[in-house]
C-alpha positions as a Markdown table, in Angstrom:
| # | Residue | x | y | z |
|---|---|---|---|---|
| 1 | Unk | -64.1 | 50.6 | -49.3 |
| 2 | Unk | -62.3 | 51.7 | -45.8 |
| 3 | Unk | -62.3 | 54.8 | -44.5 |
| 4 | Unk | -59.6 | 54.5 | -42.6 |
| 5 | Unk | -56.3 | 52.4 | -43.0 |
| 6 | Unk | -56.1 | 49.1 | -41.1 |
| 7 | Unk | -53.6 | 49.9 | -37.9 |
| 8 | Unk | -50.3 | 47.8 | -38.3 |
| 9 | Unk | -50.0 | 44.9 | -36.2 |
| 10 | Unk | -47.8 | 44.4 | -33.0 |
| 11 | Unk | -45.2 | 42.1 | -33.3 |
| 12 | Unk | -45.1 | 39.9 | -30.4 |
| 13 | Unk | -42.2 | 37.0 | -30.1 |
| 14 | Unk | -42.5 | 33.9 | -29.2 |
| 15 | Unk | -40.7 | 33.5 | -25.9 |
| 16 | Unk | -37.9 | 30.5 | -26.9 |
| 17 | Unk | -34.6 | 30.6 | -25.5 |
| 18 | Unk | -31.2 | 30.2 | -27.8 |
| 19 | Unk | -28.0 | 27.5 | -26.6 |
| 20 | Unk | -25.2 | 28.5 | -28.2 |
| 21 | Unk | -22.4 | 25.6 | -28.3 |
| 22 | Unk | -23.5 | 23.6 | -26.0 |
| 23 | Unk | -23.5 | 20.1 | -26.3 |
| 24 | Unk | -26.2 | 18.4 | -27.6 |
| 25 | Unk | -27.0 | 16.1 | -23.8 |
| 26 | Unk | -26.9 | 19.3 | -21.9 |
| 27 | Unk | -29.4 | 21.0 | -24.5 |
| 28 | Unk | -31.6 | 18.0 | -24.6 |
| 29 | Unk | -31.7 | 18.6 | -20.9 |
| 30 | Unk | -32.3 | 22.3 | -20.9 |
| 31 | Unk | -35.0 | 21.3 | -23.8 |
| 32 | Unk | -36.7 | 19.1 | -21.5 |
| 33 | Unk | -36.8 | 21.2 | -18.5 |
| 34 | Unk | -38.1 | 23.9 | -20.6 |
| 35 | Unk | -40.6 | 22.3 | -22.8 |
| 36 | Unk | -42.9 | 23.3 | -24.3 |
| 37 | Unk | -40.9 | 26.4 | -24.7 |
| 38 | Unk | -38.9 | 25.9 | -28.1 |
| 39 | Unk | -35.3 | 25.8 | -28.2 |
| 40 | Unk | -32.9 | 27.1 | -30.9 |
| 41 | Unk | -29.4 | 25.6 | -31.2 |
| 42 | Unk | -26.6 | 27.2 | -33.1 |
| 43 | Unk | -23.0 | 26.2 | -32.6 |
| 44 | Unk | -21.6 | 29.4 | -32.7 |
| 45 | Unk | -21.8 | 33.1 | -32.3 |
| 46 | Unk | -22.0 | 34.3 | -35.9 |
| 47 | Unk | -25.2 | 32.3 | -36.2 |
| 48 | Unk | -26.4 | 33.2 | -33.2 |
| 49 | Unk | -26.1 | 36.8 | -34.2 |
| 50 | Unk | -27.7 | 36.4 | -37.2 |
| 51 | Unk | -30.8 | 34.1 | -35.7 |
| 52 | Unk | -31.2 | 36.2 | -32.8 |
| 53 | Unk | -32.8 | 39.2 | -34.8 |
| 54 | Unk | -35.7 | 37.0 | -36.0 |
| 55 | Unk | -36.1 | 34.9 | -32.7 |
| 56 | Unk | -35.5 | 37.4 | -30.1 |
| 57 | Unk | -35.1 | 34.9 | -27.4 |
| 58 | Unk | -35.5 | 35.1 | -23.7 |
| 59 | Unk | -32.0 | 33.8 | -22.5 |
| 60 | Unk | -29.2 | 32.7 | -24.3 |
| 61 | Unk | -27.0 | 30.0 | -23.0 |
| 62 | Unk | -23.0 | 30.3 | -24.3 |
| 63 | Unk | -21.0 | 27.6 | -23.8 |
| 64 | Unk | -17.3 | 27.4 | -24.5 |
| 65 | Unk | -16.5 | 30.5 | -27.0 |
| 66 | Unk | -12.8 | 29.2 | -28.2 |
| 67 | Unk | -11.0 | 31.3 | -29.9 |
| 68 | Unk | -14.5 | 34.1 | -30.5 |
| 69 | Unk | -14.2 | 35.3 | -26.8 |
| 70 | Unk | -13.3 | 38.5 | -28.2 |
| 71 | Unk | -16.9 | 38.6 | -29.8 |
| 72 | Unk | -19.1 | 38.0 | -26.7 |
| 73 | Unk | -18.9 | 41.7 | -25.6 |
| 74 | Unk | -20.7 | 42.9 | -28.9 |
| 75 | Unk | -23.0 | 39.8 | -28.8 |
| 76 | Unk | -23.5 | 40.6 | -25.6 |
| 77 | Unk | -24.9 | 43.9 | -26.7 |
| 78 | Unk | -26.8 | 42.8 | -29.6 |
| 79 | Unk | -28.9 | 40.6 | -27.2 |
| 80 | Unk | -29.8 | 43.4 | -25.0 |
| 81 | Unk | -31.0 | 44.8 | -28.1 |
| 82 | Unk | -33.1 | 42.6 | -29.1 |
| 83 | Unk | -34.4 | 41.8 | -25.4 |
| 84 | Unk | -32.2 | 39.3 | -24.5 |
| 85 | Unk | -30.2 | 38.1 | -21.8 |
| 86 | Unk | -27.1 | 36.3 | -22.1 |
| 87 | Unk | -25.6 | 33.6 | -19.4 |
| 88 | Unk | -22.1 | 32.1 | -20.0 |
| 89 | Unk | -22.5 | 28.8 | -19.1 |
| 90 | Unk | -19.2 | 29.0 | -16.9 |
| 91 | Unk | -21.1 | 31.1 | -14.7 |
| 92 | Unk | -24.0 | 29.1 | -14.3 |
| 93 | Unk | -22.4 | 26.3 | -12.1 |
| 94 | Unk | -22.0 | 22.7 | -12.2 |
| 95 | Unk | -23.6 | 21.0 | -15.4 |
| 96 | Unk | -26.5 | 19.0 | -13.5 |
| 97 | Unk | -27.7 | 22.9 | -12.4 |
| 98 | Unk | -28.0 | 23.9 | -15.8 |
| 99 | Unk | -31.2 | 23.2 | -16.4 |
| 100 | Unk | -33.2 | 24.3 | -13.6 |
| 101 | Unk | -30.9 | 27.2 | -13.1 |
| 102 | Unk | -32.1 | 28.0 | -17.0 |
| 103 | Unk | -35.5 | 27.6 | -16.2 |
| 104 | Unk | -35.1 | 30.5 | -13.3 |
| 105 | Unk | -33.1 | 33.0 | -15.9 |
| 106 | Unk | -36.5 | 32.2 | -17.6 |
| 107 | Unk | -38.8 | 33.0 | -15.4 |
| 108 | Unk | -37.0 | 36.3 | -14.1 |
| 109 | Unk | -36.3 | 37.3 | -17.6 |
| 110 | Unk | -39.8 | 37.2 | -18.8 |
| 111 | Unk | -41.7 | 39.0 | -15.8 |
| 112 | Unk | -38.6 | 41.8 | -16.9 |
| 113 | Unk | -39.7 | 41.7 | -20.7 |
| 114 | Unk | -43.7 | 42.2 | -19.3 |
| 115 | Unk | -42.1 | 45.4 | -17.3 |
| 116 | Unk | -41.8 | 43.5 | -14.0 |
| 117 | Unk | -38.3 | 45.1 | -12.4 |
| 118 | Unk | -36.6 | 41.9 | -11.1 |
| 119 | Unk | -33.4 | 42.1 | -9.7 |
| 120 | Unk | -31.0 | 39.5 | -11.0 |
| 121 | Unk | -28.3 | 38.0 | -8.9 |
| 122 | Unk | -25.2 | 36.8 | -10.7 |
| 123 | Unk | -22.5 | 34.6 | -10.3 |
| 124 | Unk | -23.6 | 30.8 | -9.4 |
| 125 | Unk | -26.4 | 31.7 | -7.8 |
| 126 | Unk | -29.9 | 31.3 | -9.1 |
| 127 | Unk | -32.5 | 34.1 | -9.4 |
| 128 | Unk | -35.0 | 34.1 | -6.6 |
| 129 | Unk | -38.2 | 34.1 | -7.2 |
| 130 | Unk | -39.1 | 37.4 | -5.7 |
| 131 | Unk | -41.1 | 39.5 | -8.0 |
């Protein structure tokens, strides 16, 4: 018999990253840049919302929204709340960047998540790799 209660375990996530409507060449790409770090695809925001509690991925890539534009702002929000970052793949830049410019959202995401302050520069340009 115990004498004292076993101490509950710490979660800790996977690190994956999340596309969300992007074509399946361009997430085969991202995949393969990224590998061996898994990648979920969903093909729209509602399932994204509802995966994103359980996987709590890194980065999330959104690609064309349609007519659910309105519903990136809460996304948006949700994602930070579950430690996630979310990149609009019109702000990213040309396609052939994608993936490499994924890979640095990674990296600069992840020393954030370990409590690493990285500041992130926006629009088209990468994240440098300044810690």
């Amino acid at each position: 018999m115990r004498d004292r209660p076993t101490p509950t375990r710490k979660n800790v996530a996977m690190p994956c990253l999340m596309v969300v409507g992007l074509s399946d060449d361009l997430a085969d790409a991202i995949a393969d840049q990224m590998s061996p770090i898994p990648l979920v695809r969903v093909s729209h925001l509602a399932a994204a919302s509802e995966r994103i509690l359980l996987t709590r991925p890194l980065v999330v890539v959104v690609g064309e929204l349609g007519a659910a534009k309105d519903d990136l702002e809460p996304f948006r929000e949700l994602a930070r709340a579950c430690g996630s970052e979310v990149a609009r793949l019109e702000d990213i830049g040309p396609i052939p960047e994608v993936p490499r410019y994924v890979e640095q959202l990674v990296i600069t995401f992840s020393r954030r998540r370990s409590g690493q302050f990285v500041a992130v520069e926006t629009k088209k340009t990468p994240p440098s790799r300044k810690g």
